[in-house]
Residue frames as a rotation matrix with the C-alpha (Angstrom) as fourth column:
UNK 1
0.586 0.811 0.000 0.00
0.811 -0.586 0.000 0.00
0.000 0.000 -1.000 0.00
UNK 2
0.208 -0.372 0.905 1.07
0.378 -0.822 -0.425 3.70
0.902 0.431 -0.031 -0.72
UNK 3
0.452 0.131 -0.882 2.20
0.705 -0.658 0.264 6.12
-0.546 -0.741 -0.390 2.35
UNK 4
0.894 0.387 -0.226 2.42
0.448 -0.750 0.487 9.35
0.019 -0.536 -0.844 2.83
UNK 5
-0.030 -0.956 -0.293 5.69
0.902 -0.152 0.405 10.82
-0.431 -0.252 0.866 2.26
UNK 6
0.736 0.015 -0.677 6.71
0.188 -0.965 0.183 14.31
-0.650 -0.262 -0.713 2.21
UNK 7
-0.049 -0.896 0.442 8.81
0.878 0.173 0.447 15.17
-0.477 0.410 0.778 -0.79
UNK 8
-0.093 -0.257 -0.962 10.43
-0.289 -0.918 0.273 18.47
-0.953 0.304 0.011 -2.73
UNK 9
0.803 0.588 0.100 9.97
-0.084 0.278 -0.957 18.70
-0.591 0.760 0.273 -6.28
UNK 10
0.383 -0.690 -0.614 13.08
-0.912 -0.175 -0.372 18.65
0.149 0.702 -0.696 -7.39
UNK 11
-0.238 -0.353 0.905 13.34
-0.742 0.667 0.065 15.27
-0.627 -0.656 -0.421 -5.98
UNK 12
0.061 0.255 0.965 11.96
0.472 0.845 -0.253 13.62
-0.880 0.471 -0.069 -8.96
UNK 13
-0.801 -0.267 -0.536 12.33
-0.432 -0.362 0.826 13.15
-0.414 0.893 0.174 -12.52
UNK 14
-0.270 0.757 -0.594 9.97
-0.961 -0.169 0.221 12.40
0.066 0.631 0.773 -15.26
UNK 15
-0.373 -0.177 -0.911 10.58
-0.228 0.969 -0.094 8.66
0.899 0.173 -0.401 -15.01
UNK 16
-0.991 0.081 0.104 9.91
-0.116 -0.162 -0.980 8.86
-0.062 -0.984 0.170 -11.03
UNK 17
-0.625 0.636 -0.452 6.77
-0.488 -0.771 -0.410 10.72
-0.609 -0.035 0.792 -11.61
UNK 18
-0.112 0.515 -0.850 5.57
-0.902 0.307 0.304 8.27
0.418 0.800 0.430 -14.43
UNK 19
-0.448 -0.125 -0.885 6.23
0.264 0.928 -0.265 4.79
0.854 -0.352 -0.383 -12.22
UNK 20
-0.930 0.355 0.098 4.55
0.007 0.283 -0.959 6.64
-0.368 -0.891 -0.266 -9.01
UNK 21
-0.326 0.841 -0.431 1.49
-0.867 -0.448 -0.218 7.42
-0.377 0.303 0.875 -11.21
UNK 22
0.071 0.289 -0.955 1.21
-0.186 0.944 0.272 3.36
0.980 0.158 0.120 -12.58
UNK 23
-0.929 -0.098 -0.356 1.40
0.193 0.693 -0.695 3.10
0.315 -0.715 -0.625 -9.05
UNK 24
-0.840 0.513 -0.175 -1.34
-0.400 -0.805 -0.439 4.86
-0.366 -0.299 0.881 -8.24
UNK 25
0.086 0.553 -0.829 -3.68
-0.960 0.269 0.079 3.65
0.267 0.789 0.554 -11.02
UNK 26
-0.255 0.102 -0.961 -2.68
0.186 0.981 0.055 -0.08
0.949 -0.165 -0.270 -10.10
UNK 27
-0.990 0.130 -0.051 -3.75
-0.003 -0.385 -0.923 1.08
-0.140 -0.914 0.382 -6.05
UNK 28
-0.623 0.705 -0.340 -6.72
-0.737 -0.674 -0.045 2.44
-0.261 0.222 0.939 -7.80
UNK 29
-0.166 0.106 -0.980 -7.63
-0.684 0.703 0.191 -0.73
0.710 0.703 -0.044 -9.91
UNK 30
-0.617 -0.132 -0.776 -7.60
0.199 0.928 -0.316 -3.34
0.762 -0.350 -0.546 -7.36
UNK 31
-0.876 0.466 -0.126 -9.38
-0.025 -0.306 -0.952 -1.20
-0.482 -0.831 0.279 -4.98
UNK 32
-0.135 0.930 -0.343 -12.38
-0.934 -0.235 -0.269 -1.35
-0.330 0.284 0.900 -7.73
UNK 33
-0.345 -0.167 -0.923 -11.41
-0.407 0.914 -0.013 -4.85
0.846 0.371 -0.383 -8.12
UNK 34
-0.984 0.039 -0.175 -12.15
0.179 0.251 -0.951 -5.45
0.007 -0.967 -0.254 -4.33
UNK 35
-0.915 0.324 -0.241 -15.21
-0.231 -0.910 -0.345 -3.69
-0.331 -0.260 0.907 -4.62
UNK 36
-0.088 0.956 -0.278 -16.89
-0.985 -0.124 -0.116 -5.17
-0.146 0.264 0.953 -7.09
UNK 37
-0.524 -0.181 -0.832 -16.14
-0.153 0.981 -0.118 -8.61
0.838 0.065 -0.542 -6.01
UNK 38
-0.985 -0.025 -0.170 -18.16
0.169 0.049 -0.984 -7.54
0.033 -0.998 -0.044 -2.52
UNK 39
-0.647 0.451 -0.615 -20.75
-0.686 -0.697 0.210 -6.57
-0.334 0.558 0.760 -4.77
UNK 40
-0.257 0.268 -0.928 -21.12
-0.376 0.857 0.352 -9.76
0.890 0.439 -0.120 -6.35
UNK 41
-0.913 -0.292 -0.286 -20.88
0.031 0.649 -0.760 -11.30
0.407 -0.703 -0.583 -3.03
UNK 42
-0.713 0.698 -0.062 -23.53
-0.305 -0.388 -0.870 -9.24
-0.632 -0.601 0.490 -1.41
UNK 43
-0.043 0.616 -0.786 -25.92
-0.982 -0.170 -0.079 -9.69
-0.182 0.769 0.613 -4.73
UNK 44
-0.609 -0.186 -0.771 -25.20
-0.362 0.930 0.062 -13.71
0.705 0.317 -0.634 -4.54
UNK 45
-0.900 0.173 -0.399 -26.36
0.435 0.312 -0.845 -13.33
-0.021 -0.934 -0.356 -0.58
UNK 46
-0.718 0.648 0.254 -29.59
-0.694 -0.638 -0.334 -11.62
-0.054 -0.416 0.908 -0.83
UNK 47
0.053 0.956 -0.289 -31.39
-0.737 0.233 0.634 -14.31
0.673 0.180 0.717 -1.27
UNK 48
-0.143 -0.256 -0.956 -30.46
0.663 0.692 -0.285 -16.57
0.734 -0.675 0.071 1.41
UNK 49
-0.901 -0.354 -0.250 -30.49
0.419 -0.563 -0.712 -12.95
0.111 -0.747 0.656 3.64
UNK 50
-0.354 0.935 0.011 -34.31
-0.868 -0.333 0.369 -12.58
0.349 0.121 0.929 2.25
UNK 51
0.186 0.474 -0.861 -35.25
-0.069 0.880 0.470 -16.22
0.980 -0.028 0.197 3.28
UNK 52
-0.483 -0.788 -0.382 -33.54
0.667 -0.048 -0.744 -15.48
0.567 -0.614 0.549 6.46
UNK 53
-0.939 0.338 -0.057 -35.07
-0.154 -0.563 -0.812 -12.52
-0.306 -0.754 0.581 7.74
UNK 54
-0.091 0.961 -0.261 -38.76
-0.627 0.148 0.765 -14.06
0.774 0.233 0.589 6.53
UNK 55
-0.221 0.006 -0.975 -37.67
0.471 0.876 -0.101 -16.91
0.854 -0.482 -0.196 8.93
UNK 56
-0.873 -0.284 -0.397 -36.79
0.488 -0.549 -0.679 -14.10
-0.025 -0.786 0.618 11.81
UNK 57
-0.763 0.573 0.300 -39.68
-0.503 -0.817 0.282 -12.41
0.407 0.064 0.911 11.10
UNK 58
0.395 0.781 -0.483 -42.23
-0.329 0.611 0.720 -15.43
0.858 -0.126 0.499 11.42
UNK 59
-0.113 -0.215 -0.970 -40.28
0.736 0.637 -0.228 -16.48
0.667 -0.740 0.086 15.07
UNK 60
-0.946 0.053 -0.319 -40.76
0.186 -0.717 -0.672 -12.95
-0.264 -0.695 0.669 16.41
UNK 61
-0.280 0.946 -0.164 -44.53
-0.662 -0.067 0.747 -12.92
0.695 0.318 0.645 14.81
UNK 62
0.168 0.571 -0.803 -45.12
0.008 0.814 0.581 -16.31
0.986 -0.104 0.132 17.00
UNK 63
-0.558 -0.488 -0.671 -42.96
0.683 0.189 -0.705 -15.55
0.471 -0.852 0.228 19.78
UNK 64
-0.952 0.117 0.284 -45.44
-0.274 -0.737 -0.618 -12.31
0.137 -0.666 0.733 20.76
């Protein structure tokens, strides 16, 4: 993962500056890779999380 660093501009060249930016962009990329793989997940689980709370619902419907 990226940190935080404190730097002068004359500390880099063009080449620098072009390899932290593909970092960046790969950072970026995998973080919307992550994302929409939790997505999927969550959209695979709703039904099992709708059959679920119908169950919860009908045990707190009998239980009062």
């Amino acid at each position: 993962m990226l940190q935080h660093q404190e730097v002068s501009e004359e500390q880099f060249d063009e080449n620098q500056i072009k390899q932290r930016l593909s970092q960046w962009r790969e950072s970026d990329g995998s973080s919307a890779q992550m994302i929409l793989q939790q997505l999927d997940l969550i959209h695979r689980m709703l039904p099992e999380l709708k059959a679920l709370g119908k169950e919860l619902s009908s045990l707190t419907k009998t239980n009062n």
